[in-house]
N, C-alpha and C positions, 0 to 999 in steps of 0.2 A: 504494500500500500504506500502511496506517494503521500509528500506534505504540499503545502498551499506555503507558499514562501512570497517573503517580499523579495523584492530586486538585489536587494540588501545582501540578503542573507539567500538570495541562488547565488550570485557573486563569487561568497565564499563556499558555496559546497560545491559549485563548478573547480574551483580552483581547490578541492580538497580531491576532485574525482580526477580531477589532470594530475597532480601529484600521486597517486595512486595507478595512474594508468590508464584510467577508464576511456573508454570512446563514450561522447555525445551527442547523444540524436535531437535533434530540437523540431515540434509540430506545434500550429497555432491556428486559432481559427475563433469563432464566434460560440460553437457547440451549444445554442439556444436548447435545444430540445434533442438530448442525444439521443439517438440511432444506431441502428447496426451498420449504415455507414460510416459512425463515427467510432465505433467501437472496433472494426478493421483497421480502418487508418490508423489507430494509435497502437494496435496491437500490431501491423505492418512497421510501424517507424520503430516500435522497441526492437524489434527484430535485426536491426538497422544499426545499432551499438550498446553499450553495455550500459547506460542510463538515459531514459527519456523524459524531455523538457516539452513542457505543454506551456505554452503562452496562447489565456482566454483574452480576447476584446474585452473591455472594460463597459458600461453599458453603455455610456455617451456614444464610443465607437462603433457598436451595434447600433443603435441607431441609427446613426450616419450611414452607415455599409447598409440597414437591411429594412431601413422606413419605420415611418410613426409607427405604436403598437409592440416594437422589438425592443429591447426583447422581454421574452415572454419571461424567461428565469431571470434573476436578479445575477449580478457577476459573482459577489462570494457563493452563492449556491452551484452554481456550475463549478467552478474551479471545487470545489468541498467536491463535488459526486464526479470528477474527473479524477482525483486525488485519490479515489478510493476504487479507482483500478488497478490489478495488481501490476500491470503493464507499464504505469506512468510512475515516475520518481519522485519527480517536480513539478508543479503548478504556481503562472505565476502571471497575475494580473494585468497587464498592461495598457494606457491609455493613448501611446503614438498612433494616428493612422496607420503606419505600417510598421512592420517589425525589423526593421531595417536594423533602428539603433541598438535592439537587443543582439541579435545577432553579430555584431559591430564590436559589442563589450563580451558576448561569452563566444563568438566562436567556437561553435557547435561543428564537430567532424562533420556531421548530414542533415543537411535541413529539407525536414519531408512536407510533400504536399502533398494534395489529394488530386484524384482524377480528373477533377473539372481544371486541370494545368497539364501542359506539358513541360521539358524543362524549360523549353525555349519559351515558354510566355511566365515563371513563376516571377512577378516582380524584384523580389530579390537576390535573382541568380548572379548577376555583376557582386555584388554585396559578399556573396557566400565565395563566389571564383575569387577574390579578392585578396579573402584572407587565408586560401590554401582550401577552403572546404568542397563538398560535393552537395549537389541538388537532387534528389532524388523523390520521383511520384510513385506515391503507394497507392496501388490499386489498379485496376481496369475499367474505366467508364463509372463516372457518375450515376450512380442508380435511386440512390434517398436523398431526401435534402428536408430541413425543418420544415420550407416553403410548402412541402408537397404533404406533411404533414399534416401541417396546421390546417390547409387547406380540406384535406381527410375530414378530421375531427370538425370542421366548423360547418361541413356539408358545400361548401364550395369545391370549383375546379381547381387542380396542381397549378394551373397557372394565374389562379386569379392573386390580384398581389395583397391582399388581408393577411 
């Protein structure tokens, strides 16, 4: 089971797992409403190196990324029920539009994305090449998505945008 950490303090257990030798897989995303898409992805990226870094959207930046209404879980709930996969290490909130600068400070060996990217569109592939690391997409085609969810549950179409 993973902890829910500030910046602070992933920092220092990045830098206790690099002294010890570990490889770092790092995966981020919004994870509104998890899924067995999202439960592949992170169980794919642990696979990927010897500790894995989850950085959630913080909620303001859900919003921004996914419209009024988003999101649906609160940010410390998500990272709490991320945290308590046995797959994930670290959880760790973040409020930059993109994960640029996180990446920039831990220098993670592989930073994984999900299907809906190839490496040639992950925005932060320049970032990761940068500092010596690798880009790597977990999965095969986008299958779930919260959007398709909620849309489920509220009796609308997958694509209406509620």
């Amino acid at each position: 089971m993973g902890r829910v950490v500030s910046e602070t303090e992933l920092i220092e257990a990045v830098a206790r797992d690099r002294a010890a030798g570990r490889r770092l897989a790092f995966a981020n995303g919004c994870f509104d409403l998890v899924h067995v898409g999202h439960v592949r992805y992170l169980s794919g990226a642990a696979a990927e190196a010897d500790r894995l870094i989850v950085a959630v959207n913080d909620d303001r930046t859900v919003t921004a990324l996914k419209g009024a209404g988003r999101p649906i879980v609160p940010a410390a709930e998500r990272a709490e029920i991320l945290a308590a996969f046995s797959s994930v290490d670290y959880v760790v909130v973040f409020s930059d539009p993109t994960v640029e600068r996180l990446l920039r400070i831990l220098q993670p060996d592989v930073h994984c994305k999900g299907p809906d990217y190839t490496v040639e569109t992950v925005p932060e592939r320049a970032v990761v090449k940068a500092y010596g690391g690798r880009t790597v997409i977990i999965g095969a085609g986008k299958q779930h998505s919260t959007r398709d969810l909620v849309a489920r549950v509220s009796g609308g179409r997958p694509d209406d945008p509620r």
